[in-house]
N, C-alpha and C positions, 0 to 999 in steps of 0.2 A: 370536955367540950367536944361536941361532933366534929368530924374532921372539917368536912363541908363549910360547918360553919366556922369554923377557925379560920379559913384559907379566905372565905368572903369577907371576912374581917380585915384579914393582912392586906385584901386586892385594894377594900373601901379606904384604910389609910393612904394606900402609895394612890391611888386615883384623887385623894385629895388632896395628894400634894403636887400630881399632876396637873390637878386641875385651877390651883395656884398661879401657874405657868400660863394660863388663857393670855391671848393678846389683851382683851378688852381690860382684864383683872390688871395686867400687867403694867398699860398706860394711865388706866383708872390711877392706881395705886401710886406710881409715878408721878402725878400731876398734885396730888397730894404732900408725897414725901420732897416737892420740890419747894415746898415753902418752909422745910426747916431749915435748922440752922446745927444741929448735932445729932450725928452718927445715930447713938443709939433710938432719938426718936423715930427713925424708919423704922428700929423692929417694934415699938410699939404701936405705930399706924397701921402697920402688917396687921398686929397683932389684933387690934381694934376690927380691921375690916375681918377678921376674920371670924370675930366674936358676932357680929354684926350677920355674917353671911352663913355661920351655924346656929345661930335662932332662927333667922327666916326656915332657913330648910328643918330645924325640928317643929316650928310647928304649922309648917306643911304638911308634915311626915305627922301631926299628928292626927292631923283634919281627913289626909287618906287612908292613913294604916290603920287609925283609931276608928275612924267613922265612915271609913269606904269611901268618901266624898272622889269624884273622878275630876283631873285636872282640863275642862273643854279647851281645847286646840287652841281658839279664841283668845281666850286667857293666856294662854303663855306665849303664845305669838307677841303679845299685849305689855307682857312685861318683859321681854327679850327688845323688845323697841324702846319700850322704854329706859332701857340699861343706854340706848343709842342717845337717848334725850342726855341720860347726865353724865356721857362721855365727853356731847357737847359741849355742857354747862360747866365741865370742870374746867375743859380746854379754854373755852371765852374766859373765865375768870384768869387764867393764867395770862391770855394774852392783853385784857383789861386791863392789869394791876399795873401792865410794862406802858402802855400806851395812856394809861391815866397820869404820866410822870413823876416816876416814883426819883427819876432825876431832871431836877427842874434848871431851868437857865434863868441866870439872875445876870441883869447887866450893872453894875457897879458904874458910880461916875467917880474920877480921881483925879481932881482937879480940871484940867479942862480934855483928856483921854477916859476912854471908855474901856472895858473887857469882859469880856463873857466868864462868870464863875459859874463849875458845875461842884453841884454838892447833891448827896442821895440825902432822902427822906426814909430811907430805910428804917423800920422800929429799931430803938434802941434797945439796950437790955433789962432796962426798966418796964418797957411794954410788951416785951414780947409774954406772951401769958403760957402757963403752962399746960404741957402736951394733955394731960390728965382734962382741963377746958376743954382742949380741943377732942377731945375723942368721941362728939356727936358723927362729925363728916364722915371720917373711915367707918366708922360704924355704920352709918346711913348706907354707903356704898356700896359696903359690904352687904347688907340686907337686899338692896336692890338685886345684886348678883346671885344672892343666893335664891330669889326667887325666881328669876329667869332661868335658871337653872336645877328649879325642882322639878319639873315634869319629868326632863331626862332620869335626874335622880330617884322620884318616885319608880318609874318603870321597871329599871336596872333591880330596884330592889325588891320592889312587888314579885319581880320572874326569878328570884334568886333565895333571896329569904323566905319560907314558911311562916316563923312567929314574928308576933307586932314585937315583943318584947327584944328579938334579933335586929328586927329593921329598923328600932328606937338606937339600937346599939351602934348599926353601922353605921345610921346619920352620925354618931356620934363620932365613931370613930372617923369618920371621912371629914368631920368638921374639923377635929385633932390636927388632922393630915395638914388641911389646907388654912390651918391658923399656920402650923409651924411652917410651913412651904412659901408663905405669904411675909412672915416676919423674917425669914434668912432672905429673902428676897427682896425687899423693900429696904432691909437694910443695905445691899448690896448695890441697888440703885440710888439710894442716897446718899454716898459716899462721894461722887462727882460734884452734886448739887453741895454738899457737907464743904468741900477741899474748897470751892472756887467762890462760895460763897464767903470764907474767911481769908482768901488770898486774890481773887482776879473774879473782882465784881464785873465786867463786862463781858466776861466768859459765862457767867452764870446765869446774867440774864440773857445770853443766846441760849443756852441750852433749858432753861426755862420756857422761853418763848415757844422752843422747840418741841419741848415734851408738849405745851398746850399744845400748837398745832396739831402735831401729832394725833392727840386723842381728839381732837373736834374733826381729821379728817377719818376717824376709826367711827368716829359715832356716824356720821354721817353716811359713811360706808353701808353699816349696821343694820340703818333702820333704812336704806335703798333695800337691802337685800331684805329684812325681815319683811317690809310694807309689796316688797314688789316680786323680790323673787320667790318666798314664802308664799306669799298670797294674801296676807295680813290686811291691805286695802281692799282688796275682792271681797273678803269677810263681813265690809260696816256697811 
């Protein structure tokens, strides 16, 4: 194998496992693994968004590298905002689920004294359904991300690789990167959300609450900067 291309190869791994590491991926992914309830389903939501976010970008990569198709400015302004939309939307659902009373006050009457009981509505483990169901969302996610992030990628690889059949590889290998970058990561974050949800429910849903915040004030950040400092509104 040509040197060149062996070392663009090793660069597109470690770049997609750097590119794992994105804030937006980071809180994305977070808001997600904040509704398990064990360890290991974080490396598979990892895993999911990442499966999710290397088919978008292969077939991107097939639409440019196969058919020269060019990515307009437009368009990826378009879907980098849009990544901002379902920052927000993941964030709102987080902070819905808390504010829709998932712990309810019931007042009890006991002879002729009253008291406030609090009990969670939390799924039991009869309803909780398995991660394998859930693996539309991280996928979706993943997909959204990895489209907001083909034009960069396209470029990078268009001024670097010569053959389609090299630039089919790197997508490949860069998806590799940031499947495995995403699933040690995600499991790493879900280890707080993991501990506090089986010992200090009240702790978890502060840090719960927190992750949504968090990403609904990252999306909203996002798509200020994509719509206004980009130029993205000036465009329509």
């Amino acid at each position: 194998m040509d040197t060149t291309l062996s070392a663009a190869l090793i660069l597109g791994f470690m770049l997609g496992i750097k590119h794992a590491l994105d804030a937006d991926h980071v809180v994305a992914v977070s808001t997600i693994v904040s509704e398990q309830k064990h360890p290991l389903v974080g490396a598979l939501v990892g895993a999911f968004w990442g499966l999710g976010h290397t088919a978008t970008l292969f077939l991107v990569g097939l639409l440019v590298i196969g058919f020269g198709l060019v990515i307009p400015e437009r368009l990826a302004l378009s879907l980098e905002f849009i990544v901002g939309i379902v920052l927000v939307t993941l964030g709102l659902q987080i902070v819905w689920s808390f504010l829709r009373a998932r712990i309810h006050h019931h007042v009890h009457s006991h002879e002729d004294t009253s008291h406030l009981h609090f009990h969670s509505h939390a799924q039991s483990r009869g309803h909780n359904h398995h991660i394998l169901a859930r693996r539309g969302k991280p996928f979706i996610v993943g997909a959204f991300h990895g489209l907001a992030g083909s034009a960069a990628l396209m470029l990078l690889i268009l001024s670097t690789i010569s053959s389609p059949l090299a630039g089919f590889g790197y997508i490949l290998i860069f998806g590799v990167g940031s499947l495995l970058g995403m699933a040690m990561l995600s499991t790493i974050i879900g280890l707080p959300f993991v501990l506090s949800a089986q010992r200090l429910r009240p702790l978890n849903q502060v840090i719960r609450v927190a992750a949504g915040t968090v990403s609904i004030g990252l999306g909203i950040a996002l798509m200020a900067e994509i719509g206004f400092g980009q130029g993205l509104f000036n465009m329509l």
